[in-house]
C-alpha positions as CSV (number, residue, x, y, z in Angstrom):
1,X,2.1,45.4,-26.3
2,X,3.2,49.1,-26.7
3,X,2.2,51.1,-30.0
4,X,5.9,51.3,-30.7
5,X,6.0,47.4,-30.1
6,X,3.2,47.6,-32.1
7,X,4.8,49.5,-35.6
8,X,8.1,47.5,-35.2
9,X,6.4,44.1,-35.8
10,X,4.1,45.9,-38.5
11,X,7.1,47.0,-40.3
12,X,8.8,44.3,-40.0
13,X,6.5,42.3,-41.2
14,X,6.2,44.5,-44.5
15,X,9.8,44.1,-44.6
16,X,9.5,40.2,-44.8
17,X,6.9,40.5,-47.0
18,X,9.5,42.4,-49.3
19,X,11.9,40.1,-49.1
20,X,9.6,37.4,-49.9
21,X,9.2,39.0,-52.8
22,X,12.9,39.6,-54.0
23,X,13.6,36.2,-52.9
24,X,10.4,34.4,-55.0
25,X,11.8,36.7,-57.7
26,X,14.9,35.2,-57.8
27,X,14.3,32.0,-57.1
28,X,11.5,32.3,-60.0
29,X,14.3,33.9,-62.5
30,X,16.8,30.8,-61.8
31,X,14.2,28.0,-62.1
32,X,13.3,29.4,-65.4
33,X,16.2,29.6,-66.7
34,X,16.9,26.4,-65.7
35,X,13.9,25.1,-67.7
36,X,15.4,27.1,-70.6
37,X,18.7,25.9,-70.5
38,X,17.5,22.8,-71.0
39,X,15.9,23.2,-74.3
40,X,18.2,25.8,-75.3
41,X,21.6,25.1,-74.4
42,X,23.2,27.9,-76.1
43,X,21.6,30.5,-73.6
44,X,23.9,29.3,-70.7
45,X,26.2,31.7,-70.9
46,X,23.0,34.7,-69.9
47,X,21.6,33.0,-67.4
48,X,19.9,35.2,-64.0
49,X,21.9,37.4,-62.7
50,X,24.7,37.7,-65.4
51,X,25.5,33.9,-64.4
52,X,27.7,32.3,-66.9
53,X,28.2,28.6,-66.9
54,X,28.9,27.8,-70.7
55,X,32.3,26.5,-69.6
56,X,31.1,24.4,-67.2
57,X,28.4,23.2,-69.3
58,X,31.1,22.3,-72.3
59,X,33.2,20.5,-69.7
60,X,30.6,18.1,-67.8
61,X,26.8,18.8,-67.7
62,X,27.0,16.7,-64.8
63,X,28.7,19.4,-62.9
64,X,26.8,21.9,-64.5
65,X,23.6,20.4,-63.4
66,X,25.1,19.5,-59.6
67,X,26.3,23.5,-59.7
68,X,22.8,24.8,-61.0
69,X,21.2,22.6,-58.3
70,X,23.0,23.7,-55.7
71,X,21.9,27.3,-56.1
72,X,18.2,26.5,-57.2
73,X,17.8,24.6,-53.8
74,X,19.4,27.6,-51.7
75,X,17.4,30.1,-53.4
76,X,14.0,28.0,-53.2
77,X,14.8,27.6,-49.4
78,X,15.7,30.8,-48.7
79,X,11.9,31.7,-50.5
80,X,10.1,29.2,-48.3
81,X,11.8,30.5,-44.8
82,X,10.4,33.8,-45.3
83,X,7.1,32.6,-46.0
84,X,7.0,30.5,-42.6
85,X,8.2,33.6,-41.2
86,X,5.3,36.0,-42.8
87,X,3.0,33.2,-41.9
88,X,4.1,32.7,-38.4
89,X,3.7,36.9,-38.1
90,X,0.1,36.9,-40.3
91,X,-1.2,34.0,-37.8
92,X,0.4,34.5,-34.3
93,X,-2.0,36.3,-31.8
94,X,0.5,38.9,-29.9
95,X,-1.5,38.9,-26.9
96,X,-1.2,35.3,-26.4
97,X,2.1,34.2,-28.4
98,X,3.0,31.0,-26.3
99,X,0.8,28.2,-28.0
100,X,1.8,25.5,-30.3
101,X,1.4,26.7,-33.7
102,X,4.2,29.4,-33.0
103,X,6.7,27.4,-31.3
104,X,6.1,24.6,-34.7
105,X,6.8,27.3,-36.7
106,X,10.0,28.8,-34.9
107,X,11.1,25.0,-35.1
108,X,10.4,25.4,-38.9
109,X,12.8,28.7,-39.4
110,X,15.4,26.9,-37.3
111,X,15.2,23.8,-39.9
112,X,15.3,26.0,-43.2
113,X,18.1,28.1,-41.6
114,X,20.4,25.2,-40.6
115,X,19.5,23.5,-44.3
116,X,20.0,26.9,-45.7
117,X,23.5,27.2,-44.0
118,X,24.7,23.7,-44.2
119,X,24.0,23.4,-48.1
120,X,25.6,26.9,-48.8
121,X,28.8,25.3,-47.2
122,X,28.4,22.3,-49.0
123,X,28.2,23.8,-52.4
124,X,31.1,26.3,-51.6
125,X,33.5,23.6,-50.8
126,X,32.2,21.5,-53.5
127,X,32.8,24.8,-56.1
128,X,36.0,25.3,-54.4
129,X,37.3,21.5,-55.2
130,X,36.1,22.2,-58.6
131,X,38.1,25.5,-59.4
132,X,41.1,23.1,-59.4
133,X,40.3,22.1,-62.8
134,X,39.8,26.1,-63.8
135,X,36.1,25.8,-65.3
136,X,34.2,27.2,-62.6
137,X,33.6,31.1,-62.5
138,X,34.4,32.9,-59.3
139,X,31.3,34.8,-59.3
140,X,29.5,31.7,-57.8
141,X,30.3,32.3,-54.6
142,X,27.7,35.6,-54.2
143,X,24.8,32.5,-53.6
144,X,26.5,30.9,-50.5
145,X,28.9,33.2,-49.4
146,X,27.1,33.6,-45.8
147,X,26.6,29.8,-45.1
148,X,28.5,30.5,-42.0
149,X,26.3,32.9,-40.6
150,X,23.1,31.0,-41.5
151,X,24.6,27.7,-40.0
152,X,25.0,29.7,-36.4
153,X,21.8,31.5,-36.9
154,X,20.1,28.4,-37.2
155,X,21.8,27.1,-33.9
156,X,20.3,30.3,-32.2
157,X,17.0,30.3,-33.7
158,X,16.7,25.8,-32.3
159,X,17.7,27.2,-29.2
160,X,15.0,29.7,-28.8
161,X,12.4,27.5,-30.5
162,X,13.4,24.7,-27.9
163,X,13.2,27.3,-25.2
164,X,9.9,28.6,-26.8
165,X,8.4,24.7,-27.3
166,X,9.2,23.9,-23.1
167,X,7.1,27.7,-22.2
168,X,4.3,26.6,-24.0
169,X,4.4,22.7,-22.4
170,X,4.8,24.8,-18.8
171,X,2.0,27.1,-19.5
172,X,-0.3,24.5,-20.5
173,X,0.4,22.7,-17.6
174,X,-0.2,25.4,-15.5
175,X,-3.4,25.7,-17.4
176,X,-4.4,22.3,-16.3
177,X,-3.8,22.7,-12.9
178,X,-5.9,25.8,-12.2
């Protein structure tokens, strides 16, 4: 691998370090202040992020609790697929890349990703159905509003990892034979 190879990787993998980071954060703030809106109700309206669901709370806490869900899930999973990424680059050897650990872990993303994607589409057409009765705020939508591009970059990311997972049964066939 060239040098400039080299400090791409390296920076990117800072990079996914600092979004593991933002991403923890935020998924730390909201489960939190999910804990705390339990025992104290009257905070809803200041949740993370400037997130107010008071009206929702008044109207159903089962809705409440089904929208809060929803968004602690996408934000946990978002979290986790950057770990496997920083652990997939803190563990994979780049002289040698085809082995199975890798091509598990590419498998991995592709599953977060897709989840990632399909429950961010989920939740916005489940929020959607529920601004009919005029209780939801609109500025849910800032926590799945690219479902579409995770679902198709979860389709890319199977493809390579199923690409990735038939190179490494080839080259360890070809390790057999010689």
């Amino acid at each position: 691998m060239s040098k400039t190879n080299n400090f791409v990787f390296w920076s990117l993998y800072v990079v996914a370090w600092l979004i593991f980071v933002g991403l923890s954060i935020e998924a730390g703030g909201l489960l939190v202040n999910f804990f705390f809106s339990l025992y104290k109700p009257e905070f809803i309206h200041n949740l993370y992020q400037k997130l107010d669901l008071s009206e929702v709370y008044k109207a159903s806490k089962m809705v409440f609790f089904s929208i809060y869900s929803f968004i602690l899930i996408i934000s946990i999973l978002k979290a986790f697929l950057f770990y496997v990424v920083i652990r997939l680059m803190h563990k994979m050897d780049l002289s040698k890349p085809f082995n199975t650990f890798v091509a598990g872990q590419i498998s991995q993303i592709s599953y977060y990703t897709l989840s990632i994607g399909l429950l961010s589409y989920i939740a916005r057409q489940s929020v959607k159905n529920l601004m009919h009765h005029s209780f939801v705020p609109d500025n849910l939508n800032k926590f799945w509003v690219d479902s579409e591009a995770f679902i198709l970059m979860g389709a890319v990311i199977y493809i390579i990892a199923t690409i990735f997972r038939k190179g490494v049964e080839i080259q360890n066939e070809n390790d057999l034979t010689v």
